[in-house]
C-alpha positions in Angstrom: 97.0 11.2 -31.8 96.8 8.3 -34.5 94.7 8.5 -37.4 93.8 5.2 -39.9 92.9 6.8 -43.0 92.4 4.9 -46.6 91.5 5.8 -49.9 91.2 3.9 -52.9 92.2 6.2 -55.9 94.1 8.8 -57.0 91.1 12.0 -56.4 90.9 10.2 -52.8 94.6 10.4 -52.6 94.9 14.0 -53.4 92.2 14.5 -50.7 93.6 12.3 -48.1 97.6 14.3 -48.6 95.8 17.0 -48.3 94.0 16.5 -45.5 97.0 14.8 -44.1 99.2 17.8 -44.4 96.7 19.9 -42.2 96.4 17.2 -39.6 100.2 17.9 -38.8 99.8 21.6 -39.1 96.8 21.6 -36.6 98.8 18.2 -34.5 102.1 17.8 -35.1 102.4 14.4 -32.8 99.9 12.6 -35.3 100.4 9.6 -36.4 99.0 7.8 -39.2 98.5 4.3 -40.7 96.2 3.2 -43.3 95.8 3.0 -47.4 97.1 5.5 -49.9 98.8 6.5 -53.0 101.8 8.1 -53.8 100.4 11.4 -52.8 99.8 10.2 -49.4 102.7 8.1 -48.6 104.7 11.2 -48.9 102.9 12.7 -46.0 104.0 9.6 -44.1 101.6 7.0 -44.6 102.8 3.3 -45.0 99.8 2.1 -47.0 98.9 -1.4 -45.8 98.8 -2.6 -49.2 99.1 -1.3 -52.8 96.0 1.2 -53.3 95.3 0.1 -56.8 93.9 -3.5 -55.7 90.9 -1.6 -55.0 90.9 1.0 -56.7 88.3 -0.9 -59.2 85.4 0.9 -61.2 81.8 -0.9 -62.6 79.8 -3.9 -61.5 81.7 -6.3 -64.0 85.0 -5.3 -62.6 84.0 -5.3 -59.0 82.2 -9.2 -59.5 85.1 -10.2 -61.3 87.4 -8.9 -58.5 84.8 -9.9 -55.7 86.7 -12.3 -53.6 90.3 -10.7 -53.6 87.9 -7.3 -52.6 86.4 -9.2 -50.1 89.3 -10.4 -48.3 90.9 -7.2 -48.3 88.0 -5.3 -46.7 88.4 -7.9 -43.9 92.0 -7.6 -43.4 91.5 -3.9 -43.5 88.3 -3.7 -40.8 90.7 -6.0 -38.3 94.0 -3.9 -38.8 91.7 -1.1 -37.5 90.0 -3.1 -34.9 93.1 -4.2 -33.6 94.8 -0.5 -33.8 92.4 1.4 -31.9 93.2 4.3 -33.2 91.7 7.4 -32.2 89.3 8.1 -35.6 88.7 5.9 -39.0 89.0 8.5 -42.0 87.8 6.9 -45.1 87.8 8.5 -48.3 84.6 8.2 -51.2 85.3 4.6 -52.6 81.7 3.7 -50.8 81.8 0.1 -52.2 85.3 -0.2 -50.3 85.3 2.5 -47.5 81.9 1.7 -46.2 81.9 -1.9 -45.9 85.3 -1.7 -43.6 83.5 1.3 -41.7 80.2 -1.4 -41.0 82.7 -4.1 -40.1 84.4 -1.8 -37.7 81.9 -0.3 -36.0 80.3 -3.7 -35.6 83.1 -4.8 -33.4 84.2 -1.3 -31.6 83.3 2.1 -30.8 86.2 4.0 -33.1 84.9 6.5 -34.7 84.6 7.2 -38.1 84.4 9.8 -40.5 84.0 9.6 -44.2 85.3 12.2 -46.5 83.4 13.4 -49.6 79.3 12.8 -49.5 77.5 10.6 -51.3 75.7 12.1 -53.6 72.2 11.6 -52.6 70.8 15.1 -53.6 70.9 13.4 -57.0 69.8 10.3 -57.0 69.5 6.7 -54.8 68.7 9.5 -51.0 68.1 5.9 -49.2 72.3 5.8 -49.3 72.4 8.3 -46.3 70.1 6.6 -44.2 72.1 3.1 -44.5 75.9 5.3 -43.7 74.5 6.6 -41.1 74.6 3.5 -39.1 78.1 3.3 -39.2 79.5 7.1 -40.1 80.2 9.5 -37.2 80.6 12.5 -38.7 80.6 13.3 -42.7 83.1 15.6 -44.7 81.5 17.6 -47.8 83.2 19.0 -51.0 79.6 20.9 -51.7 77.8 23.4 -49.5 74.6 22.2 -50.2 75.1 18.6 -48.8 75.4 19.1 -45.1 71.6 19.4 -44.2 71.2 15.8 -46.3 73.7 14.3 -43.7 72.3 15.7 -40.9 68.9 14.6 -41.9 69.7 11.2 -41.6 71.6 11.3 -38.1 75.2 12.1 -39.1 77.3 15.0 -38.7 78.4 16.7 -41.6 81.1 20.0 -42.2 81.3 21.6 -45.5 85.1 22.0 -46.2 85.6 23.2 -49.5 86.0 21.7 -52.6 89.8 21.1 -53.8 89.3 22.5 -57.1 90.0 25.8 -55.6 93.5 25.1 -54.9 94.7 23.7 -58.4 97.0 26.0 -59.7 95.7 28.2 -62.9 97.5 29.0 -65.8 98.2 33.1 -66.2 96.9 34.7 -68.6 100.1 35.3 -70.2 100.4 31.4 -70.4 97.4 31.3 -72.3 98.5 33.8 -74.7 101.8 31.8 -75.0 99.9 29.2 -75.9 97.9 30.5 -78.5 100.8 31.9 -80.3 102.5 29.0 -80.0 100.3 26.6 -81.8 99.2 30.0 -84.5 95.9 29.9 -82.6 94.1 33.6 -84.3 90.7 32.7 -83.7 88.1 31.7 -81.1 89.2 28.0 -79.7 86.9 25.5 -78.2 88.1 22.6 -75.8 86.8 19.2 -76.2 86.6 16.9 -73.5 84.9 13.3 -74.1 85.8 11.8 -70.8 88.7 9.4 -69.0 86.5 6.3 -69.5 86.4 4.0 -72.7 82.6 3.7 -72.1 82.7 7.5 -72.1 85.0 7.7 -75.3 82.9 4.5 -77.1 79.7 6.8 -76.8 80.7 10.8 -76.9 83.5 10.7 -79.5 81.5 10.1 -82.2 78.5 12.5 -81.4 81.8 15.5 -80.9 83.0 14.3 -84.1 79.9 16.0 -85.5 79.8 18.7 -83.3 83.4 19.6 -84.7 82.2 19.3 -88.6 79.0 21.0 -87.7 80.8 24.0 -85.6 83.8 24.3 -88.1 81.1 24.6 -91.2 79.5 27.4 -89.7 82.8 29.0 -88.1 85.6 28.1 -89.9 88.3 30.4 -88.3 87.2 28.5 -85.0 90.1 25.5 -83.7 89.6 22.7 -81.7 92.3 21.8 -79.0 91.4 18.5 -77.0 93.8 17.5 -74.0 93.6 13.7 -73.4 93.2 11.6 -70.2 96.1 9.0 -69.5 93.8 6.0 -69.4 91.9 6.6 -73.0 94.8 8.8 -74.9 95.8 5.9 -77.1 92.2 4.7 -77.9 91.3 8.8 -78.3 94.0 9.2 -81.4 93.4 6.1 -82.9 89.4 6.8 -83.5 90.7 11.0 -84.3 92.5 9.2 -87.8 89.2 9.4 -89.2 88.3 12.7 -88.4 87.7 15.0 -90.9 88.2 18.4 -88.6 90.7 17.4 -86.3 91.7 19.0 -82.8 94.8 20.2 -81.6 95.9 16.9 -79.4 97.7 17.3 -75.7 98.8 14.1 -74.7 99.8 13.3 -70.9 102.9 12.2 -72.4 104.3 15.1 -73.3 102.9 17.2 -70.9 103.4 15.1 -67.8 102.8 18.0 -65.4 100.0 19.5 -67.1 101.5 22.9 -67.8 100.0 22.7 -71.4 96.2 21.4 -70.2 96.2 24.6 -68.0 97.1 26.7 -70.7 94.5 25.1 -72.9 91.6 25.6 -70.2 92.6 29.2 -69.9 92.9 30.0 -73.6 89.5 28.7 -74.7 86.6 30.5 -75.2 84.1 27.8 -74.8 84.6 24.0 -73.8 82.3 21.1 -74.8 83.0 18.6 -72.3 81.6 15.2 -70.9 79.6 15.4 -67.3 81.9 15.6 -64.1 83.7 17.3 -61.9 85.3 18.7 -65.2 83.0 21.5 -65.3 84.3 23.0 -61.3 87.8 22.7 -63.4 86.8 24.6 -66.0 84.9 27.1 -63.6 87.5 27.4 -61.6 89.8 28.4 -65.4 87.0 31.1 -65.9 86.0 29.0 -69.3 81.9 29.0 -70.5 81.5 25.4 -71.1 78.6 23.3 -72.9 78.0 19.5 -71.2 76.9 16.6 -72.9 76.2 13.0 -71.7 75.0 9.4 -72.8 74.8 5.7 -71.6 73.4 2.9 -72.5 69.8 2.4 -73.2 69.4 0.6 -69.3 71.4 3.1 -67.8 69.2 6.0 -69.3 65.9 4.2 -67.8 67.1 3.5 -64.0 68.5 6.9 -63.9 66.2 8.6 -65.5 63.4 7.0 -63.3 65.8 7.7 -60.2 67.1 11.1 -60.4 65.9 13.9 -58.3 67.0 16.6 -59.9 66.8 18.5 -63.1 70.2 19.0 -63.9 73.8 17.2 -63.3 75.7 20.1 -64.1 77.9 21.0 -60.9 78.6 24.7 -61.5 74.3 25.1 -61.9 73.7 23.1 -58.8 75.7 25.0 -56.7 75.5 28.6 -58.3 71.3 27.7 -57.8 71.4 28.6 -61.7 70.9 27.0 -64.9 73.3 28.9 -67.0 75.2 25.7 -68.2 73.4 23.9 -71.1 73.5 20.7 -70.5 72.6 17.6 -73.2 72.3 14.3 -71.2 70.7 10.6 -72.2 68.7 11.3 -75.5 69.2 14.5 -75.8 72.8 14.2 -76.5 72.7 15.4 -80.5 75.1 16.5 -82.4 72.9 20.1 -83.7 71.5 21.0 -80.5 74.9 21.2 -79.1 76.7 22.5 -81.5 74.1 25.1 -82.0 74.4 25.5 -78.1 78.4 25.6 -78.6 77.8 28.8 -81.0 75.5 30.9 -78.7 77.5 30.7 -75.8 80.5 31.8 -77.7 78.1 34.8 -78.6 77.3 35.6 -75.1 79.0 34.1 -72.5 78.1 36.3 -69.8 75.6 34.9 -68.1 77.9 31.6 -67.4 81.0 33.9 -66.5 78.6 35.0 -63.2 77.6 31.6 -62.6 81.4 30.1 -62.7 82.8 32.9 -60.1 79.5 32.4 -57.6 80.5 28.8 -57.8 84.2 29.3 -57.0 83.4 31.7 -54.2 80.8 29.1 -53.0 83.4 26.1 -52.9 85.9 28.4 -50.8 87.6 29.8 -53.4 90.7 32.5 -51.5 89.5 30.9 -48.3 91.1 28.1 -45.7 92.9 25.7 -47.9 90.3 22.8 -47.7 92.4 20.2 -46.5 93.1 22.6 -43.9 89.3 23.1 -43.3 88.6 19.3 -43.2 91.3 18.7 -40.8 90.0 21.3 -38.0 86.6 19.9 -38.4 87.9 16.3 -37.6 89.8 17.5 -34.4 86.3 19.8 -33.2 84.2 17.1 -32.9 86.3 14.4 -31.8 
């Protein structure tokens, strides 16, 4: 059996190894070719070229990087062409993965799946309608996505969400960790984001949160693990800081150990929209979520999104137990007011975090596992 598989950046890389590694399980004579990080190219994948040319994020980025993008989407849809293999597996990266799938299926009859579902439960629902005419068959991280898939003419498999497979950090890690930064009292995460336009607009309204949180609990501390990409920009702007968080950097903690123990240790995290929340459900951590972007942004979205929260663990729980602070209503008071009552009762959110983890297959079939015996069933 040979597979082409691509993905674009490192979350589609996880996913593609992953998937990968139950492939051979399920078919040990597969073969693959395709794109892929490190992750995947120690499953065996030559990657046709370097993943990071495409791996490219926002409109100005992508225009800048248009014709270089271009060409490689070509080169990519003819490699396939000309390899026949026996499925296309594309990974998210729509503004990459589909426009190779519609080249390909222009010129040939291989068929293609595409791993992780658009999300168009939330906004933009047209986007399912336009895949389907060149998407065979749809893997989902979400088990409320399928029927949106299928609506449009595609098939679609829930396969479980990978989140339930990151390791966790014991609790006697936790406690470790508390001890050993003389953590006594409750401790709150902060999490602003991996993006500078993220950090540019959140830090400042957490900076408040923290004053406004530590005025009215001062045995609380703050502990704020950084991303890679923004850790440099994120301790600069902390220099001002008047209550300042206990920092993590990637640095020193290049295989995370210390972030696990962090998730697991807190009693409450404030954190930026994203799949951050299913990572802290899946650390049993109450969480608060707040969001802004720019004044644009807030109109299109707001006038496009279908739904009345963003909040992952509410969507799929089918509660509203996360508070949630998006566009205008991201305020320093409200949240930090919001910050102190679920550190008073967290209950209600400790439900809605294990429904959520038993939803996305949590002590089930390893997903990549799943997502590979769903490709070979309906080849």
């Amino acid at each position: 059996m040979r597979v082409f598989i691509l993905a674009g950046e490192p979350s589609g890389d996880k996913l593609g190894a992953a998937l990968m590694q139950g492939l051979k399980t399920l078919k040990p004579d597969v073969r693959f070719r395709g794109i892929g990080g490190d992750r995947m190219m120690a499953e065996g994948l030559n990657s046709l070229f370097p993943m990071e040319e495409i791996s490219i994020m926002g409109i100005a980025e992508i225009l800048k990087e248009y014709k270089n993008l271009k060409a490689r989407i070509h080169q990519t849809a003819q490699e396939i062409i000309a390899d026949k293999p026996d499925v296309l597996i594309t990974i998210d990266l729509p503004e990459f993965s589909l426009r190779v799938a519609k080249l390909v299926k222009a010129q040939s009859d291989i068929r293609v799946v595409h791993y992780v579902a658009p999300t168009v439960w939330a906004w933009r629902p047209k986007r399912a309608e336009k895949m389907a005419a060149h998407v065979d068959h749809v893997l989902a991280l979400l088990p409320f996505e399928p029927p949106y898939m299928q609506a449009a003419g595609m098939e679609c498999d829930f396969v479980g969400h990978p989140v339930v497979t990151d390791p966790q950090a014991s609790e006697k890690e936790a406690q470790e960790f508390r001890a050993r930064h003389d953590i006594t009292g409750p401790l709150a995460l902060m999490l602003p984001g991996s993006r500078r336009s993220e950090i540019s607009r959140l830090l400042p309204v957490f900076k408040e949160v923290a004053e406004q949180i530590h005025a009215k609990d001062p045995e609380l501390q703050l502990v704020m693990p950084l991303a890679s990409s923004v850790a440099t920009l994120v301790q600069q702007e902390l220099g001002s800081w008047q209550v300042k968080p206990l920092i993590i950097d990637p640095k020193d903690d290049p295989q995370g150990a210390e972030k696990r123990a962090a998730f697991r240790a807190a009693d409450v995290a404030i954190a930026a929209s994203g799949t951050v929340s299913l990572e802290l459900a899946a650390s049993d951590t109450p969480m608060v979520i707040a969001y802004d972007m720019s004044w644009i942004s807030r109109q299109l979205i707001g006038r496009m999104l279908l739904t009345d929260t963003v909040t992952l663990v509410n969507l799929v729980s089918e509660t509203r137990s996360i508070p949630e602070f998006i566009g205008k209503d991201c305020q320093p008071q409200p949240i930090s007011e919001a910050v102190l009552q679920v550190l008073q009762n967290p209950t209600a959110q400790q439900d809605a975090m294990r429904l959520t983890m038993d939803r996305l297959g949590k002590d089930g079939e390893a997903p990549g596992l799943r997502a590979a015996r769903a490709v070979l069933e309906r080849l």
